[in-house]
KEROLUM-730632 format. One record per residue (C-alpha): residue number from 1; x, y, z negated; residue in three letters. Coordinates in Angstrom, 3 decimals, always signed. Layout:
<rs>
num  px  py  pz  residuo
NUM  X  Y  Z  ala
...
</rs>
This chain:
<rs>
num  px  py  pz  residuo
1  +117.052  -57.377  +30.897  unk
2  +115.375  -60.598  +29.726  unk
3  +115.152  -63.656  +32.055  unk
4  +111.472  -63.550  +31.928  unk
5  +111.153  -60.269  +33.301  unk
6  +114.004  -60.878  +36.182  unk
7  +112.030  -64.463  +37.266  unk
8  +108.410  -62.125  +37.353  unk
9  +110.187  -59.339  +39.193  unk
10  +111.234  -62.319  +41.622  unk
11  +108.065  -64.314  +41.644  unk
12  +106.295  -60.585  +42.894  unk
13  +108.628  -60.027  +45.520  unk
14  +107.298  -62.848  +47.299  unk
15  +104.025  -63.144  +46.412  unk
16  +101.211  -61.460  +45.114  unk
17  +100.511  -61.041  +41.035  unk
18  +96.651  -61.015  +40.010  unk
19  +94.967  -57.999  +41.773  unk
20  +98.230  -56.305  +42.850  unk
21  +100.296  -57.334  +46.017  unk
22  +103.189  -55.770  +46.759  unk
23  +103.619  -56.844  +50.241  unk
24  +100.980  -54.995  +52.337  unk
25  +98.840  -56.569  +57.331  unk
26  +96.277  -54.498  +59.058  unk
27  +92.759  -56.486  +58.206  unk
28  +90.084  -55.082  +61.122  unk
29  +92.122  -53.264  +63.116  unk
30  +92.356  -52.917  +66.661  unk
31  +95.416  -53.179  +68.520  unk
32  +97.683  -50.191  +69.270  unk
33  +97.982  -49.211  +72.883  unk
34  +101.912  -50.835  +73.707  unk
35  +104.220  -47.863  +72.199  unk
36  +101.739  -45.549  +71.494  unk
37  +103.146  -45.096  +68.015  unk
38  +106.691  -44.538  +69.374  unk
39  +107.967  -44.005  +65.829  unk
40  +106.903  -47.743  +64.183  unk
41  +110.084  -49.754  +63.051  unk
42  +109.436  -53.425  +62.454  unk
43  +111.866  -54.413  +59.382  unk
44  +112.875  -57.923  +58.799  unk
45  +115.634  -59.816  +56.531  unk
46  +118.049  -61.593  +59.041  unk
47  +118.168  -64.765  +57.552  unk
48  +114.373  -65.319  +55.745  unk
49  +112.564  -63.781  +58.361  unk
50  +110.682  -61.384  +55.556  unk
51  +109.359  -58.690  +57.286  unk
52  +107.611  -54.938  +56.396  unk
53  +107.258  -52.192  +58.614  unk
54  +108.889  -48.416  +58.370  unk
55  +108.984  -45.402  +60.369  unk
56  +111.288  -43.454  +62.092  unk
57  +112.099  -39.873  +60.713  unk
58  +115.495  -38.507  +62.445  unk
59  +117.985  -40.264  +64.743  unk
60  +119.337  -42.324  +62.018  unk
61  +117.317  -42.370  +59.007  unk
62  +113.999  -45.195  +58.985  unk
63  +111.475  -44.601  +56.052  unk
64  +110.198  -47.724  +54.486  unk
65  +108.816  -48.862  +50.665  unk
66  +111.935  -49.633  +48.280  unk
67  +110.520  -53.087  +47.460  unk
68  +111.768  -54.130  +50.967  unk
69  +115.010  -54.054  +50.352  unk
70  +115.844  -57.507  +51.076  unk
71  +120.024  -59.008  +51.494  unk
72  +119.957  -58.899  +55.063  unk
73  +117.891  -55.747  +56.660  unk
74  +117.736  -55.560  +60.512  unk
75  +115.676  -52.872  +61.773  unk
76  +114.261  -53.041  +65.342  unk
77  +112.788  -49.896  +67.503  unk
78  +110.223  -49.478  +69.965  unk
79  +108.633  -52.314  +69.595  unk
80  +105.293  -53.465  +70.387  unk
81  +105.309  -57.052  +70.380  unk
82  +107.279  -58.921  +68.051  unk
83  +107.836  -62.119  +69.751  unk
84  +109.524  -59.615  +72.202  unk
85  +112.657  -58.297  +70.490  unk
86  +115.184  -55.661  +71.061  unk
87  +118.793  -55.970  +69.653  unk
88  +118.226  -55.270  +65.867  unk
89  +120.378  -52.592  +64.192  unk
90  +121.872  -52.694  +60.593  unk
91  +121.350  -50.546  +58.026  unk
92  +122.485  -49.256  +54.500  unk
93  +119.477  -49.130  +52.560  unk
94  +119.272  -46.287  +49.920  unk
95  +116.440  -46.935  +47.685  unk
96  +115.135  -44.082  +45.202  unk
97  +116.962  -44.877  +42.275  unk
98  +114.014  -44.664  +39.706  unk
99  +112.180  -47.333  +41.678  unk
100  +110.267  -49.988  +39.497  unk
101  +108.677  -53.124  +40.196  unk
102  +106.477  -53.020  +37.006  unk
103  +104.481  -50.864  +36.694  unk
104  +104.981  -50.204  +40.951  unk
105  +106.380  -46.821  +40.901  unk
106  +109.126  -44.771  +43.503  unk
107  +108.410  -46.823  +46.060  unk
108  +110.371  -45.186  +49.118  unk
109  +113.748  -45.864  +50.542  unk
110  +115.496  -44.615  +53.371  unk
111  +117.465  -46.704  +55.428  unk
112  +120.708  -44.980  +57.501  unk
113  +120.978  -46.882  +60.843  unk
114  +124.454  -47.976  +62.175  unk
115  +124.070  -46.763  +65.448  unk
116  +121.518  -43.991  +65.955  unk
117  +118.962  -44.286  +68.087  unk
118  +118.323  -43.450  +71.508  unk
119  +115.239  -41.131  +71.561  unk
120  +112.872  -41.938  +74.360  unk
121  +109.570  -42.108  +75.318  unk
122  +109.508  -45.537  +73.347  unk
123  +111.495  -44.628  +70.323  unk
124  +110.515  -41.522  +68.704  unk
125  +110.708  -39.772  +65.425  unk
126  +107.595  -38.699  +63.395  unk
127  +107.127  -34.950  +61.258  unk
128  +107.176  -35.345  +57.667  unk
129  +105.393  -33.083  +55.556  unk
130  +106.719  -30.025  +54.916  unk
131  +105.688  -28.342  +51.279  unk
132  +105.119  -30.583  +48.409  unk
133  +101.162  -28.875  +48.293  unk
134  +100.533  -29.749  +51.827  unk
135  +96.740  -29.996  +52.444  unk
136  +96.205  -33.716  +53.958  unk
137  +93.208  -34.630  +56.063  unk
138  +91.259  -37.355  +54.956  unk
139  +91.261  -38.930  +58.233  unk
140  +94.369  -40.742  +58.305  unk
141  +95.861  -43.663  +60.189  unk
142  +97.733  -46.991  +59.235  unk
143  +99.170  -49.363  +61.504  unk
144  +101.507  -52.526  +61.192  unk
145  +102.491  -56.114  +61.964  unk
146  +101.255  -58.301  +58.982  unk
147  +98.246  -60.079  +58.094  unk
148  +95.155  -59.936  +59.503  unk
149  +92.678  -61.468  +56.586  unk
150  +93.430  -60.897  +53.086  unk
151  +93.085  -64.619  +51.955  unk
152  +95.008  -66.082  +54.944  unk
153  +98.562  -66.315  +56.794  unk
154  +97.459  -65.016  +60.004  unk
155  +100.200  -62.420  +61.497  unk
156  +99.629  -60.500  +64.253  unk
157  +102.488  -60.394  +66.588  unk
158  +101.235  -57.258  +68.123  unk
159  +100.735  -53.673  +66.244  unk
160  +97.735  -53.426  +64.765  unk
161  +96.050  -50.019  +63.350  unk
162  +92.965  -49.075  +61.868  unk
163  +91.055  -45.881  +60.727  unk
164  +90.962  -44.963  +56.548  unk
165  +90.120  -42.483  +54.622  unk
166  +91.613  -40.743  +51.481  unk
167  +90.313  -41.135  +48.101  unk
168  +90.286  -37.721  +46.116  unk
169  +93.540  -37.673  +44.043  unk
170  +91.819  -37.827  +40.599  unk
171  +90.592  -40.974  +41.548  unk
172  +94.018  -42.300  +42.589  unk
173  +96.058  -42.547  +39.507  unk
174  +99.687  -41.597  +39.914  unk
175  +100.818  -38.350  +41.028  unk
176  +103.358  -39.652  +43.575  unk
177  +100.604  -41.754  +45.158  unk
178  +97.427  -41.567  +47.312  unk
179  +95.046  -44.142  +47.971  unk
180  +91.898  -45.520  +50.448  unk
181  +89.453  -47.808  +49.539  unk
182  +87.374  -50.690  +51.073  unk
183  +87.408  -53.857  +52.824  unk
184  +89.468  -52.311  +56.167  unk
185  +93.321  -51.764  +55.549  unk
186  +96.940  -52.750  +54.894  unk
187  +97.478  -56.229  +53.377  unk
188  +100.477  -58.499  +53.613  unk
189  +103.345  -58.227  +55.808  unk
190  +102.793  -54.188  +56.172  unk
191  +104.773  -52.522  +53.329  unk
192  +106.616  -49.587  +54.030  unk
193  +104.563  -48.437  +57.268  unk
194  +103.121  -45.384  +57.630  unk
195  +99.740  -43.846  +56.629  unk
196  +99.544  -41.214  +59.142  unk
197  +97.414  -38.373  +58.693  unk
198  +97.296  -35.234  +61.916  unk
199  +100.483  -35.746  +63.176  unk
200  +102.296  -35.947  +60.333  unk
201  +103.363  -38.835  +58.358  unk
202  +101.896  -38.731  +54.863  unk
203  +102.356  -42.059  +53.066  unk
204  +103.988  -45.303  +52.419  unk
205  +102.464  -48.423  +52.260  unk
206  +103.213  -49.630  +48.938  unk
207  +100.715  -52.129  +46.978  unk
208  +96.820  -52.895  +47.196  unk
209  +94.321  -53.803  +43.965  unk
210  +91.559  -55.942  +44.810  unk
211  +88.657  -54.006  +43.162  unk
212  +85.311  -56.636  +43.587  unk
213  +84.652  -58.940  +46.559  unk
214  +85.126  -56.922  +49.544  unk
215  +86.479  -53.849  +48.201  unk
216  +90.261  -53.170  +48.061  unk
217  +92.259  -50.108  +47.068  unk
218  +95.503  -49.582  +48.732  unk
219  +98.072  -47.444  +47.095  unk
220  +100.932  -45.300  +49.400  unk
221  +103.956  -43.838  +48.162  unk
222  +102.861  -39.773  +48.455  unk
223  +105.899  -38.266  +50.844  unk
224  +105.061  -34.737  +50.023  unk
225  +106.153  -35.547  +46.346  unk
226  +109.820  -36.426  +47.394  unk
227  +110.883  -33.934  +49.672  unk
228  +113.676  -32.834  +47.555  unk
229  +115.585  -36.268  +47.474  unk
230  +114.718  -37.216  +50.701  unk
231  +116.314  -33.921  +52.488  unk
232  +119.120  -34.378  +49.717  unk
233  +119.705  -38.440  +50.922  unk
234  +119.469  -37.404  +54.731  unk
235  +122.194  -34.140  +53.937  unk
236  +124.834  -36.492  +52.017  unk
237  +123.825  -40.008  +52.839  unk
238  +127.079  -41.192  +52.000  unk
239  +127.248  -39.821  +48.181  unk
240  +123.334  -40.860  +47.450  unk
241  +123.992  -44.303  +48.486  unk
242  +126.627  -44.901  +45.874  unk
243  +124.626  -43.423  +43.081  unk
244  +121.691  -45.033  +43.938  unk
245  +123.206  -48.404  +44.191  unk
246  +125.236  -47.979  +40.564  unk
247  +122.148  -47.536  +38.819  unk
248  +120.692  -50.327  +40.537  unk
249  +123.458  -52.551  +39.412  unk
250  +123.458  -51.507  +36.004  unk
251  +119.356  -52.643  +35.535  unk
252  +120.530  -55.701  +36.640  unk
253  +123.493  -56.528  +34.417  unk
</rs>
């Protein structure tokens, strides 16, 4: 791997690259009702403060976007305000080993929790989809902590969500992705939380493309399309997370 591509791989984790960011915050949404969305995970790196959001899809297994796996990953539950925060629990993050930086692509990762949690009317798990050919409604939902203007650092300490609606597929791109357009959505600081559509829990956060002036197209990671690895990870956590982490390791030599 040349050192040119390894300091732009960096340089993108932190910021934004012309057009593209990879770190989605909810710009015109409203606030959520205090732990109304009982499954919401706020994500952060113990020791730079980095945050993204995730969701919470069993006991002991959080969904978030691969390109938030940071050194230090604390995960905290049932939260609602973040200056108001619970005892954080670690995790062992198992990215999806094809996951790429550039071009974005894979971006999902499941993270197994320590200590499971504690189901309760605060803390609860969300339905994934369950065929590959799902039909989704175009109504959906997407919610998180992070910024609240798409020029400006301006996070909102409590969770934010706000209505959106799916673009047709063919206009999308990608196969494992679907996307919603215009000035109202995720932007930085929101990565890995969930685009909920129903009930059910039908994207990932991933990236956003700034189309013209007031226009942006946000990207999520389609969850239908990785079914099979994500029951395989949550069956045999244990074996996944070694395999996924040796080809990891061997990009980066």
């Amino acid at each position: 791997m040349s050192i040119l591509w390894l300091i732009a791989t960096l340089l993108l984790l932190h910021s934004c690259a012309p057009g593209v960011c990879m770190h989605h915050g909810i710009v015109g949404g409203k606030d959520s009702i205090p732990h109304s969305r009982p499954y919401m995970v706020y994500i952060r790196d113990s020791v730079t403060r980095k945050p993204c959001g995730g969701f919470l899809v069993r006991e002991n297994f959080v969904m978030t976007a691969a390109h938030c796996n940071y050194n230090h990953l604390m995960v905290y539950l049932g939260v609602s305000n973040t200056h108001h925060l619970p005892v954080g629990v670690a995790v062992h993050p198992i990215p999806h080993p094809k996951f790429s930086m550039s071009p974005p692509g894979h971006d999902i990762m499941l993270l197994k929790l320590e200590t499971p949690a504690a189901l309760n009317k605060t803390v609860k798990t969300i339905a994934l989809p369950k065929t590959e050919n799902e039909e989704i409604s175009k109504n959906c939902m997407v919610m998180g902590w992070g910024q609240q203007d798409y020029d400006k650092m301006s996070p909102s300490w409590v969770l934010k969500e706000v209505n959106v609606t799916l673009l047709d597929s063919k206009n999308c791109g990608t196969i494992d992705t679907i996307c919603t357009e215009g000035y109202y959505g995720p932007s930085v600081g929101d990565s890995g939380g969930p685009l909920v559509c129903g009930d059910v829990v039908q994207g990932i956060v991933s990236y956003y493309i700034h189309e013209s002036k007031n226009i942006y197209r946000s990207r999520y990671t389609h969850i239908a399309h990785y079914l099979p690895w994500i029951h395989q990870v949550m069956k045999n956590p244990n074996q996944l997370q070694h395999e996924t982490w040796k080809g990891k390791l061997d990009k980066l030599i």
